[in-house]
N, C-alpha and C positions, 0 to 999 in steps of 0.2 A: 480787305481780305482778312480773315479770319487766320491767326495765326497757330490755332490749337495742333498738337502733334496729329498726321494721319496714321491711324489703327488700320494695322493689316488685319483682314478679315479671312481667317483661314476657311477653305469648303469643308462641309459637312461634311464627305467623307474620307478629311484626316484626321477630324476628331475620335476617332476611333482606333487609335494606336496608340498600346498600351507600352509603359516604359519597361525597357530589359527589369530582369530580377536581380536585384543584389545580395548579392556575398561576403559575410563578415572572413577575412581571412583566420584563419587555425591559430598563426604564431603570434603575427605583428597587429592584432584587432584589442586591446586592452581594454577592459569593460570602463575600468574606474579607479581611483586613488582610493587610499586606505591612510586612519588618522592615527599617531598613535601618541598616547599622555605619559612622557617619564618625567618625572622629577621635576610636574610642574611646565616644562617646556612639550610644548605641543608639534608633529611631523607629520608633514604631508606627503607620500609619496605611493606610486605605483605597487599595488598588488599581486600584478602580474611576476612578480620574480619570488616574491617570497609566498605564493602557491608553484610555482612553479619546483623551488630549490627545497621545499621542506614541505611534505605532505604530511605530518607531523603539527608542525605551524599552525599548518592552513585550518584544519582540523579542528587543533585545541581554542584558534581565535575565530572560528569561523568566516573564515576569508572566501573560502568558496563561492563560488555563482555569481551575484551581485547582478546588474543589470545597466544598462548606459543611462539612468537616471544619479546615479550615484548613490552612496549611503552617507548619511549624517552619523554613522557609529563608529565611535573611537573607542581603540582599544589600549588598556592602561597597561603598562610592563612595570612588573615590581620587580626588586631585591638585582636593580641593574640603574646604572647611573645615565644622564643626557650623553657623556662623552664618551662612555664604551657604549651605546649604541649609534653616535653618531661613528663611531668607529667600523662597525658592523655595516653602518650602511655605505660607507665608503668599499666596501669590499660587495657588497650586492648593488648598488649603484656606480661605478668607476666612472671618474669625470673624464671630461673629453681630453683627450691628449693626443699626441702624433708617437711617446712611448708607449711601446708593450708589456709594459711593467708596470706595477701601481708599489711603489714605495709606503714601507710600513718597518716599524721600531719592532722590536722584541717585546716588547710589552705590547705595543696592540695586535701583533701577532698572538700573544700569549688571550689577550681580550677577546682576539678571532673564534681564537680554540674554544674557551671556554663560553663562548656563546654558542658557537656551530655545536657541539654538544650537546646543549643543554636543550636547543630548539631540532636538533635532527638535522642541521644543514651537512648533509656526508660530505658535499663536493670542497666546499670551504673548511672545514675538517683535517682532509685529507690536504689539501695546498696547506694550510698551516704548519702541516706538520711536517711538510718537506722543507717548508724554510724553518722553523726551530731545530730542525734536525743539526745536531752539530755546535748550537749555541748556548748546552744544558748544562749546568752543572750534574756532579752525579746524583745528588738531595734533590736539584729540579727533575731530573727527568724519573727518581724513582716517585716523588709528589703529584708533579703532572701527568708523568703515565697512569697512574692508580688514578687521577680524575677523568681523563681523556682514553683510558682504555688503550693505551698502547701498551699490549708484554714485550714489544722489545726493548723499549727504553727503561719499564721497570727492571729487565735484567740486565742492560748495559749500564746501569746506574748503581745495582749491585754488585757489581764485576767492578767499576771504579771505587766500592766502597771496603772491599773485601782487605784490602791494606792499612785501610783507615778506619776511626771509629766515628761511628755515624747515631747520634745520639736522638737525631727526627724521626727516625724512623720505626722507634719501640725498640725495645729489649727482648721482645722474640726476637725480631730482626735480627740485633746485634747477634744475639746469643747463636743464632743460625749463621751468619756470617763467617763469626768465629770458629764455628767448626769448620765451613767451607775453609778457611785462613789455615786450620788446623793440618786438615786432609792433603790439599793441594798447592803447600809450602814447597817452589822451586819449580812448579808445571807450568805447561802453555798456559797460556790464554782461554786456547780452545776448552781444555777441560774442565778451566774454570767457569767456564757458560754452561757448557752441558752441568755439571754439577750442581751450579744452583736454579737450574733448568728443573732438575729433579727434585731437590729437595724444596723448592717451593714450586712445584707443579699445581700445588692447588691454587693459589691467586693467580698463576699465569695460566690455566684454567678458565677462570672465570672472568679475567682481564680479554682474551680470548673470543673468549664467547659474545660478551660484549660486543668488542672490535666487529666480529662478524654479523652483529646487528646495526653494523654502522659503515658497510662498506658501497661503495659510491656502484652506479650501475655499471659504467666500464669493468671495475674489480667483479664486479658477478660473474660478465660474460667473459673475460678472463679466463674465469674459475670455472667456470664451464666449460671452454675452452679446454682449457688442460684437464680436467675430467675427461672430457673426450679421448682426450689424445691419449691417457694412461688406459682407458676402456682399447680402446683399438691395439696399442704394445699389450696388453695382458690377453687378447685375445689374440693377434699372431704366437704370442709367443704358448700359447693351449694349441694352435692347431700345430705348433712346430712339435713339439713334442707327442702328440697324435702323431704327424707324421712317420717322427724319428721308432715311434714303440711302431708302428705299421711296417717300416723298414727294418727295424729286427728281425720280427713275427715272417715275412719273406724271405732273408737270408737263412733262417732257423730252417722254413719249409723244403727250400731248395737245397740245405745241404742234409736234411733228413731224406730229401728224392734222390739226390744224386748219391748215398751210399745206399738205398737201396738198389739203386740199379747198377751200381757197382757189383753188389754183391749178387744180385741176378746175371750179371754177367761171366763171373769169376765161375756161377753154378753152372751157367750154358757151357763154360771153355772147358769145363772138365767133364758134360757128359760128352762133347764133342771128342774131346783125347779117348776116353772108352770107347767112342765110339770108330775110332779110326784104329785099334788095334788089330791085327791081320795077322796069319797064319805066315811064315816067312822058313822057303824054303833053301838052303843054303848048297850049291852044286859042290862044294868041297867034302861036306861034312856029311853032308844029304841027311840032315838031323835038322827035327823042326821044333824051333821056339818062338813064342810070341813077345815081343817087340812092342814097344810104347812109342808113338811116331811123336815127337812134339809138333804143335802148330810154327814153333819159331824156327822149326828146323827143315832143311831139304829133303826128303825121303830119296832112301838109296833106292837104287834099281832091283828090281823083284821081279822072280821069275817062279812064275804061277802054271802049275800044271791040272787043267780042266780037260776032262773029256769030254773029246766028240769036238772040240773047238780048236781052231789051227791057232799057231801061237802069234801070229801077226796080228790075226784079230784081235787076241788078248793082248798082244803090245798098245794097239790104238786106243782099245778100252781104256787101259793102265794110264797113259797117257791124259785123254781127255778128262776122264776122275780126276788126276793129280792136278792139271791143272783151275777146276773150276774150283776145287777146295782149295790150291793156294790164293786165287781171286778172293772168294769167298773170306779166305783166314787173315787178307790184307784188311779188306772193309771191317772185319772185326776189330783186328790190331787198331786201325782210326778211331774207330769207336770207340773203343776201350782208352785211347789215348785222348780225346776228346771228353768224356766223360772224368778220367783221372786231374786234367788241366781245372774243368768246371770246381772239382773237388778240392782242387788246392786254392785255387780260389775263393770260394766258400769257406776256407778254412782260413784263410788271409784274411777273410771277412770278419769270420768270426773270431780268430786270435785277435783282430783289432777292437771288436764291439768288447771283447770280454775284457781288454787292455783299458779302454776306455770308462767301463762300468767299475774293473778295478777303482782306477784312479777317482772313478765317482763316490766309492765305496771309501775310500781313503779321507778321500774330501769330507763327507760325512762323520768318519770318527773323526776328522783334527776338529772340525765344527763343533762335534758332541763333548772332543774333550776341553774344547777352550769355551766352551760355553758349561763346564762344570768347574772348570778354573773360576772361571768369570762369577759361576754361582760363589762358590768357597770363600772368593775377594770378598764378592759382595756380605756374604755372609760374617763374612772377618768384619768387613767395614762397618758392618750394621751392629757388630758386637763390640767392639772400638768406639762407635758413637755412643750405646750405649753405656761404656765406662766411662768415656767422658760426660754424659749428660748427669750420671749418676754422681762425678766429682762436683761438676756446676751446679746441681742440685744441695751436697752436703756443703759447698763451697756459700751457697742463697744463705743455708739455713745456719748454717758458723754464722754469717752475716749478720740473721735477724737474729738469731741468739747475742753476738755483742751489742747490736742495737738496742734491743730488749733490755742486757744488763746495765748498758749507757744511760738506758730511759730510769732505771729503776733508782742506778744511783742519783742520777738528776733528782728525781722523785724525792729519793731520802733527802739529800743535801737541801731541797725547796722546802720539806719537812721540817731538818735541824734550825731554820732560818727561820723559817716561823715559828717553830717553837722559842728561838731565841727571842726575836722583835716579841712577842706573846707575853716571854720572862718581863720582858726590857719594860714595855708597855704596862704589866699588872706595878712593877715594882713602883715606877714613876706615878702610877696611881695610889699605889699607898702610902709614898712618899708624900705626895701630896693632899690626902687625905689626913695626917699627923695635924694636932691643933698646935697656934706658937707658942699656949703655956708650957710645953712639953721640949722645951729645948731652942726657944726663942729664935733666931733668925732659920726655922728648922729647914723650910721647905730649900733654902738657898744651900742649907749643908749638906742635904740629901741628892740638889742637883749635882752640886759641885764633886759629891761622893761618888755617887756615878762614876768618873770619867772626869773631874776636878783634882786639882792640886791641896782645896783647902775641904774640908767637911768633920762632921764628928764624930768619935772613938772611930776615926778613920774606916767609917762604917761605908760598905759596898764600894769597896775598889779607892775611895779617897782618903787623903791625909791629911786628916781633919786635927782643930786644935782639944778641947777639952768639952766639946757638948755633945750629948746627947741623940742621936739621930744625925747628928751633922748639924747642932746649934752653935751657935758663935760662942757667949759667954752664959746663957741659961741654961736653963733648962736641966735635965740627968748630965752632970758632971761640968752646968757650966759655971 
């Protein structure tokens, strides 16, 4: 028997089913490694995190795209060593562990920083600078903020320097310190930040500005965030006060209606009283005067004599009159007492909006006068720094003027000195220029004359015996 494997023979029509489509996934699908040459030592690793962490990077080494064949191109990293990059990539690589932590020294934290920096990484940036946070000296953190763009560490570093003198950081520096030292001798803390918040506004400015081009995408929406949220309080607090000037503008209204219809009232109750005066006939006196009825009063009984009309009749008349007008003169008294209540209310209203606008008005002048106090300080202060700049200034140039006179005497005294060796030098050459018919061991008396015990006619400075120029026994006198 034949022992060859049997081939299953599929039918014809399953040949015709084509395979599902596949799908590289979004996150976890990495095209390719990326090589890169420092120092001589050559790395291989994943390009997916550093396009990912620094679009910046990706960019300037062109990391982008690439394809699942790979690329043969390496990219070189100058003016950075094998160990602070392999530093770096322990922080964009973290090896496997069962910790949540990746342990790192203050210096390759410090190597962190100034790589994430330099390359754009915001997210590694920012972690670094939560763990340095706290580990600085005041020289480090004003050195490293001014490279990493952090202002609060350069003015936390000037605020621990302002006691001490700090010789790294320039003589502007100091020289600004010192005032801050000058001004804020015996104050908080606090106004020691604000102060030199102010007077170096322009590096913390531009440290700033920086920073905000180096903030991680969390920090944006953040910042957006609370934009938001200040857009929304700045806009309740516009419709509250629309409100509140709404709600004046009505009380205003209604206590300018209700005295006029006060005062339309007051004008009805008096043609009312004229109009209830009556002819009043008196049976004692039988003399007739007219009477002003008040509406708050009863009217007395009246006796009215009409012809041609029996007087019952006219009692009933008198009667049903008095009564529909005292009806009538009650619903006014409501009225009128309804309307006076509205009025003191309105005026309760309005003594309190105008109590309130006081005190707002109050509020405003202490504002305007402690914000022209505040000017005057500042002004003092600013004229104060200026005397002091103008001492530090005359105090520089006393300075270079001793220096100056320091350098000049130096100069002279380098002068005298050569002039002297100059003396010294020509003498010893004419000394030795003398022939030894002229004083026989001459050159030897002339040395010794110099700066010798023995030489002759004790010539230039020696005490010499009997010759000539400093001759032994020849020569002139020997």
């Amino acid at each position: 028997m034949d022992n060859a494997p049997e081939v299953a023979i599929m039918p014809e029509y399953m040949t015709s089913v084509t395979e599902p489509a596949i799908e590289k996934d979004d996150v976890y699908y990495w095209s390719d490694n990326v090589r890169f040459l420092v120092q001589g030592k050559l790395f291989r690793v994943s390009r997916h995190q550093f396009i990912l962490g620094s679009k910046y990077f990706s960019e300037k080494y062109h990391l982008g795209g690439g394809d699942d064949e790979g690329t043969t191109d390496t990219v070189q990293l100058d003016d950075i060593t094998a160990a602070e990059f392999r530093v770096f990539l322990r922080i964009v690589f973290p090896s496997h562990t069962t910790s949540t932590t990746t342990s790192f020294t203050k210096v390759e934290w410090l190597t962190i920083l100034e790589l994430s920096v330099r390359w754009h990484f915001h997210d590694f940036r920012k972690l670094a600078i939560e763990h340095l946070d706290g580990s600085l000296t005041g020289i480090e953190r004003i050195k490293i903020g001014r490279a990493a763009y952090v202002p609060r560490w350069v003015l936390c570093g000037y605020q621990s320097l302002v006691m001490r003198k700090a010789d790294d950081i320039g003589n502007r520096t100091v020289n600004t310190l010192w005032i801050v030292r000058y001004f804020l001798t015996g104050r908080k803390l606090l106004d020691v930040w604000d102060e030199l918040a102010w007077r170096l506004s322009d590096e913390v400015s531009m440290l700033e500005a920086e920073e905000s081009q180096r903030r991680t995408v969390a920090d944006i929406k953040l910042e957006a965030k609370r934009a938001e949220e200040e857009r929304r309080l700045e806009e309740e607090r516009r419709v509250k006060a629309v409100a509140e000037q709404a709600e004046r503008e009505r009380l205003e209204e209604e206590r300018a209606r209700s005295e006029e219809e006060l005062e339309a009232a007051r004008l009805l109750e008096e043609e009312s009283r004229r109009g209830l005066s009556v002819l009043i006939t008196h049976r004692e006196t039988e003399k007739a005067d007219r009477q002003e009825l008040s509406s708050l009063q009863h009217p007395e009984t009246l006796e009215v004599d009409i012809p041609g009309v029996s007087p019952d009749v006219v009692d009933i008349l008198l009667r049903k009159s008095t009564a529909a007008e005292r009806k009538a003169l009650r619903k006014e008294k409501m009225r009128l007492a309804r309307l006076k209540k509205e009025q003191e209310e309105l005026e309760a209203s309005k003594d309190e909006w105008e109590a309130k606008r006081a005190q707002e008005e109050r509020s405003l002048e202490e504002a305007a006068h402690e914000a022209n106090l505040a000017a005057e300080a500042e002004q003092a202060r600013l004229a104060e720094e200026e005397r002091i700049a103008a001492e530090l200034r005359l105090l520089e140039e006393e300075e270079c003027m001793a220096a100056e006179l320091r350098l000049l005497e130096e100069e002279e005294r380098m002068a005298e000195e050569a002039e002297q060796r100059r003396v010294v030098e020509e003498e010893l050459r004419l000394a030795e220029a003398v022939p030894p018919a002229f004083g026989g061991r001459g050159n030897r008396g002339v040395t010794r004359g110099l700066g010798g015990e023995r030489g002759g006619t004790r010539g230039f400075g020696g005490r010499g015996a009997t010759g000539g120029f400093g001759g032994g026994r020849g020569g002139f006198g020997g």
